[in-house]
C-alpha positions in Angstrom: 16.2 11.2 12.6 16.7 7.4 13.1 20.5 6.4 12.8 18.9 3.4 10.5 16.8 6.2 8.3 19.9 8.4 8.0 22.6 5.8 7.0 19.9 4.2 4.0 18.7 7.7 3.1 22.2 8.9 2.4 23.6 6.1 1.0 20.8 6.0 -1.6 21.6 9.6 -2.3 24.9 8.8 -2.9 24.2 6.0 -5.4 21.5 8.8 -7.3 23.1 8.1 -10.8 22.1 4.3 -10.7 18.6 5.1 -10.4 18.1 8.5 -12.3 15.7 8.5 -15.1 18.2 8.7 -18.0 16.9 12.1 -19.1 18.2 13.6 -15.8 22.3 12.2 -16.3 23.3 15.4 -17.4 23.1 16.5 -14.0 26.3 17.1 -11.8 25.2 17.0 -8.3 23.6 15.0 -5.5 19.6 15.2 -5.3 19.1 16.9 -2.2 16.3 16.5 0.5 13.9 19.1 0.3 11.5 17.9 3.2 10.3 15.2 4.9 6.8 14.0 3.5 4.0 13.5 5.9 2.7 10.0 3.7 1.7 7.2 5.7 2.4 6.0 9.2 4.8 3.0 8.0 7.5 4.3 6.8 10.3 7.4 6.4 9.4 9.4 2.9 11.6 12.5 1.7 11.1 15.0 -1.6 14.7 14.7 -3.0 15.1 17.3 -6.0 18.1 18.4 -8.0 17.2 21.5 -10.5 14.1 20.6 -11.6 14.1 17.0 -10.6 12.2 15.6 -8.2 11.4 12.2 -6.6 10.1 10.7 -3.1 12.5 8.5 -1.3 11.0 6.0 1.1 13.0 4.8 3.9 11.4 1.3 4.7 10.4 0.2 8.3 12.3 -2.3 9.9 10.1 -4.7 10.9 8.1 -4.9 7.9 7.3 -8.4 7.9 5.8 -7.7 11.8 3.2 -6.0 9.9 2.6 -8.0 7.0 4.2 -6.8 4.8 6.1 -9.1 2.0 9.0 -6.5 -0.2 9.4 -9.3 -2.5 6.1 -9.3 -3.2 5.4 -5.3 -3.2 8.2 -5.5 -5.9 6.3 -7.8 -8.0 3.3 -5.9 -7.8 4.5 -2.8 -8.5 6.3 -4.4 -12.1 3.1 -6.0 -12.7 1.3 -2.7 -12.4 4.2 0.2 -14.1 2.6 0.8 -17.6 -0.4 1.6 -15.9 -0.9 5.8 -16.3 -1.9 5.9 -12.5 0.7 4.3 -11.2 4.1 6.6 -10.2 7.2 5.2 -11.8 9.2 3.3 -9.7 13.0 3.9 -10.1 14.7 2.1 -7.8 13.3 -0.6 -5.1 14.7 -3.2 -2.3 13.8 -4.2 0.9 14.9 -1.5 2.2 14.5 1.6 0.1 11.9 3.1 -2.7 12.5 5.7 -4.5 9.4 6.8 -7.1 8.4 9.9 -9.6 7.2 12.6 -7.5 3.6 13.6 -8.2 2.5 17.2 -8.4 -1.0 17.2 -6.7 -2.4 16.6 -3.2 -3.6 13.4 -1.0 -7.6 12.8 -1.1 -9.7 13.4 2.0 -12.7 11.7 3.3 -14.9 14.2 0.9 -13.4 13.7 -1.8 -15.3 10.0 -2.1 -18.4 12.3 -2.1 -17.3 14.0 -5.6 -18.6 11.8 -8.7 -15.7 12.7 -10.9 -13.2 11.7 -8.5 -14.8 8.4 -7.7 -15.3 7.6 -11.6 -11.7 8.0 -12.0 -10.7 5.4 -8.9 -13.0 3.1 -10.3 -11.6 3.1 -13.6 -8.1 2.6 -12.2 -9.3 -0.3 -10.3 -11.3 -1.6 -13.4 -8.1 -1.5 -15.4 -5.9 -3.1 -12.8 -8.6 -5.7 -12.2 -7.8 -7.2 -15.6 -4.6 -8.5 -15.0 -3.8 -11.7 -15.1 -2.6 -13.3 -11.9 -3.5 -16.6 -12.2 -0.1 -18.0 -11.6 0.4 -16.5 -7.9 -0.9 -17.9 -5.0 -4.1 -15.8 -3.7 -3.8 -14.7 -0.5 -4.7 -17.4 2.5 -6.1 -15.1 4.7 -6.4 -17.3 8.1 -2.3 -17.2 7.4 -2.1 -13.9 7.4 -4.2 -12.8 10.1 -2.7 -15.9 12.5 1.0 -13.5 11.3 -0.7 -11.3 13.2 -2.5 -12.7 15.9 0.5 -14.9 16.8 2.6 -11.9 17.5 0.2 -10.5 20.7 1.3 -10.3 24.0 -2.8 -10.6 25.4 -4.7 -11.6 23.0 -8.6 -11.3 23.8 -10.1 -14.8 22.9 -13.2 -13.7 21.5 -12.0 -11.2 19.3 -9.4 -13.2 17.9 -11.9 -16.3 17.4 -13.8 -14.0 15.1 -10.8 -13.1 13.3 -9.8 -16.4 12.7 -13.2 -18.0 11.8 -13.9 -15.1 9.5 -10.4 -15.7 7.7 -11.4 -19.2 7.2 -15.0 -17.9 5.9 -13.2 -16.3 3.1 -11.0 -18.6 2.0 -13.2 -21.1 1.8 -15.2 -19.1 -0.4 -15.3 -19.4 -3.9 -13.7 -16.1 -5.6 -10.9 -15.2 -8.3 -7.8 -13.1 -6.6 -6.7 -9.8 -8.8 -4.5 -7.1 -7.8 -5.4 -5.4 -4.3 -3.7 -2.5 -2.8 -5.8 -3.6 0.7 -4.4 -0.2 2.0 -6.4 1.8 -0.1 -7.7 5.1 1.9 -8.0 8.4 0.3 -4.2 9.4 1.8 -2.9 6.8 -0.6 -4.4 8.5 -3.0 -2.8 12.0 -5.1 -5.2 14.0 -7.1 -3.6 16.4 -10.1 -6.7 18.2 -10.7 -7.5 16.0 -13.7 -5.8 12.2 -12.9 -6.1 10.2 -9.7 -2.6 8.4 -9.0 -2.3 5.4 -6.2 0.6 5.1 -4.2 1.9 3.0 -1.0 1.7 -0.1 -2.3 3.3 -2.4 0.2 0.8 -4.4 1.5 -0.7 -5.5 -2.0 -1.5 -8.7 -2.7 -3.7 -11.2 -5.0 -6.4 -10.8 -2.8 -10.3 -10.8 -2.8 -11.5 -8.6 -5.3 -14.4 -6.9 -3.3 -11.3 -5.5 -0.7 -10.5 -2.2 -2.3 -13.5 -0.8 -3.3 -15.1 -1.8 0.6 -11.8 -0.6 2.4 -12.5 2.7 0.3 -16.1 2.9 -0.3 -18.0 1.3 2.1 -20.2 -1.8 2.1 -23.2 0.6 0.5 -21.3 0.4 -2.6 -22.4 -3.0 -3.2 -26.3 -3.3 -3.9 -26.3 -7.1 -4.3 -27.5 -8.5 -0.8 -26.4 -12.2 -1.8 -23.0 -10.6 -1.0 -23.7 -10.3 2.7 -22.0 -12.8 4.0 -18.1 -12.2 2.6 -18.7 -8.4 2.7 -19.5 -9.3 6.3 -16.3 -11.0 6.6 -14.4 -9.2 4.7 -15.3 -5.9 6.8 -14.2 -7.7 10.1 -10.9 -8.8 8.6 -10.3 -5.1 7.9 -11.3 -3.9 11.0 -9.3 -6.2 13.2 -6.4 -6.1 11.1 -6.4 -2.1 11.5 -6.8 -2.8 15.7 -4.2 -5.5 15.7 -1.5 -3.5 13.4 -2.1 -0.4 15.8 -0.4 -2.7 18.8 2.3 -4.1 16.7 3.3 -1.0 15.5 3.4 0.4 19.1 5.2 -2.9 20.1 7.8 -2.2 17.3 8.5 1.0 18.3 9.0 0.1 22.1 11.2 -2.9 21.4 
């Protein structure tokens, strides 16, 4: 394990009373680490349990912001978003460490999307969270965030990055109300109890383009309205060379 990992991991053990839910302070001993979760490619997740309490610590990467990824904002978010019934608890958060409820059930797979009942249930989640006011934070400039990006390449290939770029601009210049996006939304982020849907991994959220989620998840089929076109278009490439370029930081992050 990383020297980093260990040190935060431990010392967040150690501090377990400060973020215990309060009907758990009876207990008289350190949550221990029952495994090492397999969520995500971003980060360090553990099951902690103590009796028959349970919780997922996430170790955060440290070069978050390489990848576009804003804590401060996560954090926000994710208060914005904890009454909601599909949303795990959060019980303690920094920039450095998560810890959250554990969720009995398992990750989605591709399939799953197939099953009507399932997909009712994410589109009532995103429904709900869709209604949330967020009209006082800044939407998301996209041709900033993707420059982030861009900016950080050793060989950038012109072409592909002049797409990315021109597409960015497409969509901010576009006329469209921000909400709540996860914009990481794939059926791992997603834990299934048998009768609720739960969404996890919320780090790259943001007040985004409302059409992200349900594309990222679903597919461009899912909208029928061709007038569209143009932004889903856009939309789709932003995705797509975002998922390329984070591929090479992350590989550049773990060399260095």
């Amino acid at each position: 394990m990383d020297i980093r990992v260990e040190n935060l991991l431990a010392e967040t053990l150690a501090n377990w009373r400060a973020w215990i839910p309060q009907n758990y302070q009876s207990l008289n001993q350190v949550p221990q680490v029952a495994k090492k979760l397999q969520e995500g490619m971003t980060n360090d997740s553990f099951l902690v349990t103590c009796a028959d309490f349970k919780a997922v610590v996430r170790i955060n990467c440290g070069y978050s912001s390489n990848l576009g990824i804003n804590r401060g904002r996560e954090m926000k978010i994710q208060n914005l978003l904890k009454d909601k019934p599909f949303i795990p608890r959060v019980l303690h958060a920094n920039n450095e460490v998560q810890v959250r409820e554990f969720i009995s059930g398992r990750s989605l797979e591709l399939n799953d999307l197939a099953n009507a009942k399932i997909k009712k249930l994410i589109e009532i989640c995103l429904k709900d969270i869709s209604t949330i006011d967020v009209t006082k934070y800044d939407k998301k400039n996209y041709q900033a965030y993707m420059e982030n990006y861009v900016n950080q390449l050793e060989k950038p290939e012109s072409l592909y990055i002049e797409e990315t770029i021109r597409f960015a601009k497409l969509i901010d210049q576009a006329d469209w109300r921000p909400i709540i996006t996860h914009n990481d939304l794939v059926p791992e982020n997603i834990i299934y109890s048998g009768k609720q849907i739960y969404l996890i991994d919320w780090e790259y959220a943001d007040f985004a383009h409302p059409f992200s989620d349900k594309l990222r998840l679903f597919g461009r089929n899912h909208f029928c309205n061709q007038k569209k076109g143009d932004i889903l278009t856009a939309l789709q490439v932003i995705q797509d060379n975002t998922d390329k370029i984070w591929l090479e930081l992350r590989k550049k992050s773990y060399e260095h």
